[in-house]
C-alpha positions in Angstrom: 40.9 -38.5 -2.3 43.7 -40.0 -0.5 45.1 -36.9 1.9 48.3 -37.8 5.2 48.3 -35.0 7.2 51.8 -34.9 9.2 52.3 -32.9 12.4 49.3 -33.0 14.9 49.8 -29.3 16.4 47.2 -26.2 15.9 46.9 -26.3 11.9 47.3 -30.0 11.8 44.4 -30.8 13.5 42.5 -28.2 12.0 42.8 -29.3 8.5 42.1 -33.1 9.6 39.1 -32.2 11.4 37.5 -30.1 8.5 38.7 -32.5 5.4 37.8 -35.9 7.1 34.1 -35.2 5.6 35.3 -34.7 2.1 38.0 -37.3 1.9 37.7 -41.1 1.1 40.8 -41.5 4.0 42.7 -39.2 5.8 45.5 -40.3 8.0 47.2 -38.0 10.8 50.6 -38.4 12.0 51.8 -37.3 14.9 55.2 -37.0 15.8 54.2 -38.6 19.7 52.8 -41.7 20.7 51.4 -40.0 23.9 49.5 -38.0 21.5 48.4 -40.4 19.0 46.8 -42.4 22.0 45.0 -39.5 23.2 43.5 -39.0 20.0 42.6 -42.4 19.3 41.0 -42.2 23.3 39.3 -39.2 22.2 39.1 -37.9 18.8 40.2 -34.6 17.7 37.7 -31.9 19.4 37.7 -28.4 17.2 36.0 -26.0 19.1 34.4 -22.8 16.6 32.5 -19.2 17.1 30.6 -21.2 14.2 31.0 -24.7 14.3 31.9 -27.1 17.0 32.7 -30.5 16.3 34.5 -33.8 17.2 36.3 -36.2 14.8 36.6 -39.5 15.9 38.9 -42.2 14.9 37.6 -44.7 12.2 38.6 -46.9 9.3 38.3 -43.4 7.2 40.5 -41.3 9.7 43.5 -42.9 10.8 45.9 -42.1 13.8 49.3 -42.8 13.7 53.1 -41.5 15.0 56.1 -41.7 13.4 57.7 -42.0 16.8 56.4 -45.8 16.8 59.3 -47.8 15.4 56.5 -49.7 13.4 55.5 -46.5 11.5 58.6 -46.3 9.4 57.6 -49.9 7.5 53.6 -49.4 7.5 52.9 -48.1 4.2 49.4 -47.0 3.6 47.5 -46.7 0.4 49.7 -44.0 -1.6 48.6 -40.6 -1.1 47.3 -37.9 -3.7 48.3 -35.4 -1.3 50.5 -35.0 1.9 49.9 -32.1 4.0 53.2 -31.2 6.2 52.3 -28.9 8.9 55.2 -29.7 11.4 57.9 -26.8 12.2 60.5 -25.7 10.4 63.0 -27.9 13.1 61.4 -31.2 12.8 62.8 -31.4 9.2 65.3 -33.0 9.5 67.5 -35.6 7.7 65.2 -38.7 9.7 61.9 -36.9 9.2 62.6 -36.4 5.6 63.4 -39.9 4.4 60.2 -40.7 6.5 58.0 -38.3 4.8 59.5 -40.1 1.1 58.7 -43.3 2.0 55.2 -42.1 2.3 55.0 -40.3 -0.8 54.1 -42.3 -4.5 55.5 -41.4 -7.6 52.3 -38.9 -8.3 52.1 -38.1 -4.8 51.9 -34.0 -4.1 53.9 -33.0 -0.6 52.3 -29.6 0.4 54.0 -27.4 2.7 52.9 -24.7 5.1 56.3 -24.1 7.1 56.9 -20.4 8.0 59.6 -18.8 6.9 62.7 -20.1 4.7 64.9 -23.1 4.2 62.4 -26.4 4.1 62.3 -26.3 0.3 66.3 -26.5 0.2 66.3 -29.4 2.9 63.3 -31.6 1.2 64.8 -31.4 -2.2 68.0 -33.5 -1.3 65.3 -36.5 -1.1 62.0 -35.6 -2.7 61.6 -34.4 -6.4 61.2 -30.8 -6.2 58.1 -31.6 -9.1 56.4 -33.5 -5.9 56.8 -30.1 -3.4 54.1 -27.3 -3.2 54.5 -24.2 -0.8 51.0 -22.7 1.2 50.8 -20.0 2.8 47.6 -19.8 5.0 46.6 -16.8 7.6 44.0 -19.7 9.4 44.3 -19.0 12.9 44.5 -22.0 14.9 45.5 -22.3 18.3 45.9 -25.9 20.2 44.1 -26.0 23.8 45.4 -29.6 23.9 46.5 -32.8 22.5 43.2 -33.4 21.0 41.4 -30.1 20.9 42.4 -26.9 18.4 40.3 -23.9 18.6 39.6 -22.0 15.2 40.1 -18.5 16.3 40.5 -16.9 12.6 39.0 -17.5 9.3 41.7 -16.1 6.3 42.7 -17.4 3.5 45.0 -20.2 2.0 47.2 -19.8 -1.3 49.3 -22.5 -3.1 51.9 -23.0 -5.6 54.6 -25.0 -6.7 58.1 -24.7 -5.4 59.6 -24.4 -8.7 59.9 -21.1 -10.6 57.1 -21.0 -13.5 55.6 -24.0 -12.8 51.7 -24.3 -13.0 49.8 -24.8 -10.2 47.2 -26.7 -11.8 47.8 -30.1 -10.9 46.9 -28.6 -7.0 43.5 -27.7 -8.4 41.0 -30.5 -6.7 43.3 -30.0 -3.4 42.2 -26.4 -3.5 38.7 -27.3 -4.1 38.4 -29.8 -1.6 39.3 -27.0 1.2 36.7 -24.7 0.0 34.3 -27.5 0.0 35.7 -28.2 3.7 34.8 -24.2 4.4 38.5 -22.6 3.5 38.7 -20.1 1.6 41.4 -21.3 -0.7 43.1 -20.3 -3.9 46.1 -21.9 -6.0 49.0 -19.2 -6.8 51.9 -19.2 -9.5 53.2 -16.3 -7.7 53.9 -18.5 -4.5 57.8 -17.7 -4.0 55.8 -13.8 -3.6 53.7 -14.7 -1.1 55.6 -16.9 0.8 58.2 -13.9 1.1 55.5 -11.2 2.2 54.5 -13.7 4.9 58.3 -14.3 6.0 58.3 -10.5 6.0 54.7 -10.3 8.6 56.7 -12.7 10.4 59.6 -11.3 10.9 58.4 -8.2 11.8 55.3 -9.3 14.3 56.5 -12.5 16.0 59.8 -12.0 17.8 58.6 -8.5 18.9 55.1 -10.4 20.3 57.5 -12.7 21.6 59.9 -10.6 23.4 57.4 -8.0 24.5 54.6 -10.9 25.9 51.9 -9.2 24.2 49.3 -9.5 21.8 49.3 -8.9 17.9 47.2 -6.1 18.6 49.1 -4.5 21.3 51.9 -3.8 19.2 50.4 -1.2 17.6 49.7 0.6 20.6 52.7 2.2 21.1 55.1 4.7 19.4 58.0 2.8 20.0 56.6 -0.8 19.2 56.1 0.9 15.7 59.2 2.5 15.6 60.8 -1.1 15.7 58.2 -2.7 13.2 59.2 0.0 10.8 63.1 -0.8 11.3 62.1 -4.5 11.3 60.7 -4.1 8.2 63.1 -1.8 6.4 66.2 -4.4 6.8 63.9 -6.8 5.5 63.0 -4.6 2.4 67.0 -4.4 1.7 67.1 -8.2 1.9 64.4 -9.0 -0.7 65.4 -6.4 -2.6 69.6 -7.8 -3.3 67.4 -11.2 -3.5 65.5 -9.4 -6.7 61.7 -10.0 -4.9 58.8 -8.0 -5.4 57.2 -7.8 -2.5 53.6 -6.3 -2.0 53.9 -2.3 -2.5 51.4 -1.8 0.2 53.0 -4.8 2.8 53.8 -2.8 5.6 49.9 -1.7 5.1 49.1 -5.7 5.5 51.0 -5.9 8.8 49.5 -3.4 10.4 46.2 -5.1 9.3 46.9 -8.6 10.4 47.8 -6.9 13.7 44.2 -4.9 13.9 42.7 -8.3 12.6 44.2 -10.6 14.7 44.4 -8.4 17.7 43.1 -10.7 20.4 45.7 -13.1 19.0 49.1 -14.8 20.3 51.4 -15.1 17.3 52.6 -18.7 17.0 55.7 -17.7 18.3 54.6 -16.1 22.2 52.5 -19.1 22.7 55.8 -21.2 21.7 57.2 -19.2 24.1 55.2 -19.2 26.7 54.8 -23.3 26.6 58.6 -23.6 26.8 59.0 -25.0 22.8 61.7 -24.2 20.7 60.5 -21.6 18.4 60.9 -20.7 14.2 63.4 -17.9 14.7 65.8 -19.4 12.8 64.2 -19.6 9.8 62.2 -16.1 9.7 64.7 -13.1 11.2 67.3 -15.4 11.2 66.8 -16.5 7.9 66.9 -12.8 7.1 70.3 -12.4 8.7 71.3 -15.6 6.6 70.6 -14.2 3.2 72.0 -10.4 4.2 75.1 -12.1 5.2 75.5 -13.4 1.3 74.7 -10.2 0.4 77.1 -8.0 2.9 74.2 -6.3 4.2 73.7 -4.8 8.3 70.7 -5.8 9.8 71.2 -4.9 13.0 67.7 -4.7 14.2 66.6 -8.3 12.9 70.2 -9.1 15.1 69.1 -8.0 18.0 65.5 -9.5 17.7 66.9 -12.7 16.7 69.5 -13.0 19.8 66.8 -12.0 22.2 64.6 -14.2 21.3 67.4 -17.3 20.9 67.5 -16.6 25.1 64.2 -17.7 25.7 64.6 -20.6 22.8 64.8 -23.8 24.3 66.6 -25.4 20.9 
């Protein structure tokens, strides 16, 4: 199998590192040419409780960036599959004729943005038939430009973008990453899932983000909670005028991906922290988005969303 991996941050590496075994030739592109140097220096390092190992460069695993201008007119064998695991900003109008260029007529684009809004964006140049959604809770966290450390086993779903499509064509992807040791299923309930994730999201990240703390911390405190719960009831009234069914027992599920991932920074602190831009756009303030359409006050995710745009550096 024939896998491109595009976007060289925490999950990025991750999935490289682990599929490289079980792939005739995977290829990871970063969006840096710093960073694709480092790696081809040093190979990607991924650093386990279980499993520690390093990855290096060979005519099986390829490193490239799409920041070299020669990237743009290198085509590579066609890929069965193309993993994008940028963020949700780096879509944009340049990135996307870059990732179609890649992509042959039977090629599958997989995406594992958080939140809202890719789908729409990828669509105006990729047949939606080509675009899969996963929704993964691997945690991943990157110590550097070459090493990721694997700080959570979970689970992976995926699913086709479009409504009552099968997800059958996905079938050896999703065998190949439980060969690679994911745990991995395909969905035709995607759209679901990827909703009660934007939903975590919204609720755990800004607040993480805001507060400095750890997943596990917010639970800690009365009024932490107090906020999740209002968090979390505007985004019920959101799915609800957009007629999806989220998970009866969800607010259950982000109280246990806090206990589980206690120890954790959510992806959007340690943006935070490193000075990145962050995904609030398309989680809370994709919520405040789709209310708008739908007249609705959501004056919690408002407040969330604007205190988190001051520390954004977008």
């Amino acid at each position: 199998m024939n896998i491109v991996v595009i976007g060289a941050g925490s999950l990025g590496m991750l999935l490289t590192a682990k599929l490289a075994s079980y792939c005739k030739r995977i290829e990871l592109v970063t969006r840096t040419q710093a960073q694709a140097d480092a790696l081809l220096a040093e190979g990607i390092q991924v650093k386990d409780q279980i499993d520690e190992r390093n990855l290096q460069p060979n005519p099986e695993f390829i490193i490239s960036s799409y920041e070299n201008p020669a990237y743009d007119n290198r085509l590579a064998d066609v890929p069965d599959y193309v993993l994008l695991t940028v963020k949700q900003f780096a879509i944009d109008d340049s990135f996307i004729r870059n990732v179609a260029a890649r992509l042959g007529k039977t090629s599958k684009l997989i995406c594992f943005q958080n939140g809202t809004g890719h789908v729409e964006r990828l669509i105006t140049q990729i047949s939606s038939d080509q675009i899969y959604l996963a929704i993964t809770t691997e945690g991943a966290k990157r110590i550097s430009a070459t090493t990721v450390q694997h700080t959570g086993h979970g689970i992976t779903y995926m699913g086709p973008s479009k409504p009552n499509s099968a997800p059958s064509e996905i079938k050896d992807l999703c065998n190949l990453l439980k060969s690679a040791g994911f745990r991995a299923e395909t969905s035709n309930r995607i759209i679901t899932k990827v909703w009660n994730k934007l939903v975590i999201n919204s609720v755990i990240n800004p607040l993480t983000a805001i507060l400095r703390v750890k997943n596990g911390q917010l639970i800690q405190s009365e009024h932490s909670i107090q906020v999740m719960r209002n968090l979390y009831a505007e985004a019920l009234k959101v799915a609800q005028a957009e007629s999806i069914s989220l998970s009866e027992d969800l607010w259950e599920q982000i109280v246990e991906v806090c206990e589980r991932t206690a120890a954790n920074h959510s992806s959007m602190l340690q943006d935070v922290l490193a000075g990145r831009s962050t995904e609030i756009n398309w989680i809370n303030g994709a919520l405040l988005t789709i209310g708008d359409k739908h007249h609705l006050a959501l004056p919690v995710n408002q407040t969330v969303y604007h205190l988190v745009k001051t520390m954004d550096t977008s």
